[in-house]
C-alpha positions in Angstrom: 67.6 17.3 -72.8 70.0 16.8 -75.6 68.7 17.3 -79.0 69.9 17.0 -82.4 69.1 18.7 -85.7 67.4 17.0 -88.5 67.1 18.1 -91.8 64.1 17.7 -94.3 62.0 19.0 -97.1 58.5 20.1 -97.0 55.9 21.7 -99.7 55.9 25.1 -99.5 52.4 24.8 -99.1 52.9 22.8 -95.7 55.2 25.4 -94.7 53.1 27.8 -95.1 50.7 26.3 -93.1 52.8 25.2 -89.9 53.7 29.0 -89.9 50.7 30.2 -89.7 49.7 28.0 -87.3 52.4 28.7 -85.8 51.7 32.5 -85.3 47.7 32.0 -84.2 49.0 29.4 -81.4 52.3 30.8 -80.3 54.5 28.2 -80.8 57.2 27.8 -83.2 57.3 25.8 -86.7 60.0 23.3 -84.4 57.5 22.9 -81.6 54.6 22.0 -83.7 56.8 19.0 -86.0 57.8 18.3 -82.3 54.4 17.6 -81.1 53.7 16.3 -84.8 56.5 13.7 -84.3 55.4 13.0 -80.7 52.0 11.8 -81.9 53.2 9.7 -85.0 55.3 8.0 -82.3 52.1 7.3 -80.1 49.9 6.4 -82.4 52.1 4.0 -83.8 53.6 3.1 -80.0 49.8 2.1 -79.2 49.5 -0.4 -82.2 52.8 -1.9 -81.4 51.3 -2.8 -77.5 47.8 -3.5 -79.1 49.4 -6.2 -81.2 51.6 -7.2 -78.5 48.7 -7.9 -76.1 46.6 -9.7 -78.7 49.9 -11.9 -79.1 49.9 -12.2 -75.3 46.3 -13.2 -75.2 46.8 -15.9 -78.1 49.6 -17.6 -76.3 47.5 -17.6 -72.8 44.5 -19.0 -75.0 46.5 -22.1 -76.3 48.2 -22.9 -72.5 45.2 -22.8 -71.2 43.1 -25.3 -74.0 46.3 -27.4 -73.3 46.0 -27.4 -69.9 41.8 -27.9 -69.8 42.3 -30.7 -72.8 45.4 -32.7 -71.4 45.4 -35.6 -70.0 42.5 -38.0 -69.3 39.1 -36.4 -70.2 36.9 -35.7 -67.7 34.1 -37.7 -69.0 35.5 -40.4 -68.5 37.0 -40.0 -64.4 33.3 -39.2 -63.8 31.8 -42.3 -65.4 34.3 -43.6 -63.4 33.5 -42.5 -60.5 29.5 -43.2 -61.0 29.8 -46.3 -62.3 32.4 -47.7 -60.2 30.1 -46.7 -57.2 27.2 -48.4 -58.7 29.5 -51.6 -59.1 30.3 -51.8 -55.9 26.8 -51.2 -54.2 25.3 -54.2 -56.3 28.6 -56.2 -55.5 27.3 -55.4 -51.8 24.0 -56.2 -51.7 
């Protein structure tokens, strides 16, 4: 794995704290902003696909009310079909 170093400020207080954090778990200070910048990525990773998926699902949503309210309605190739029926049994009779 090729890495890179980066370069940035914290509190002292927040220092502080990764190191001694750092001594009860037995990783280092890098490991833990490592694992700190893993989860930032995740978190925001999971949003991106959430929002992704929800504009998935909008664009399925309209194809399909397209596709179910295109063309003739149904209504009406049923009456259609009943009436016409009806029509032609009195026409027989």
């Amino acid at each position: 794995m090729q890495a890179s170093k980066t370069t940035f400020y914290l509190s002292n207080e927040l220092r502080a704290r990764l190191k001694s954090l750092a001594a009860h778990s037995g990783k280092s200070v890098k490991d833990l902003l490592t694992e700190g910048a893993e989860l930032v990525l995740a978190r925001h990773q999971t949003r991106l696909d959430r929002e992704e998926l929800r504009r998935r699902a909008a664009r399925a949503w309209e194809r399909l009310r397209d596709g179910l309210y295109s063309g003739v309605p149904m209504a009406n190739e049923a009456d259609q079909l009943v009436y016409s029926a009806r029509r032609s049994r009195r026409t027989k009779k």
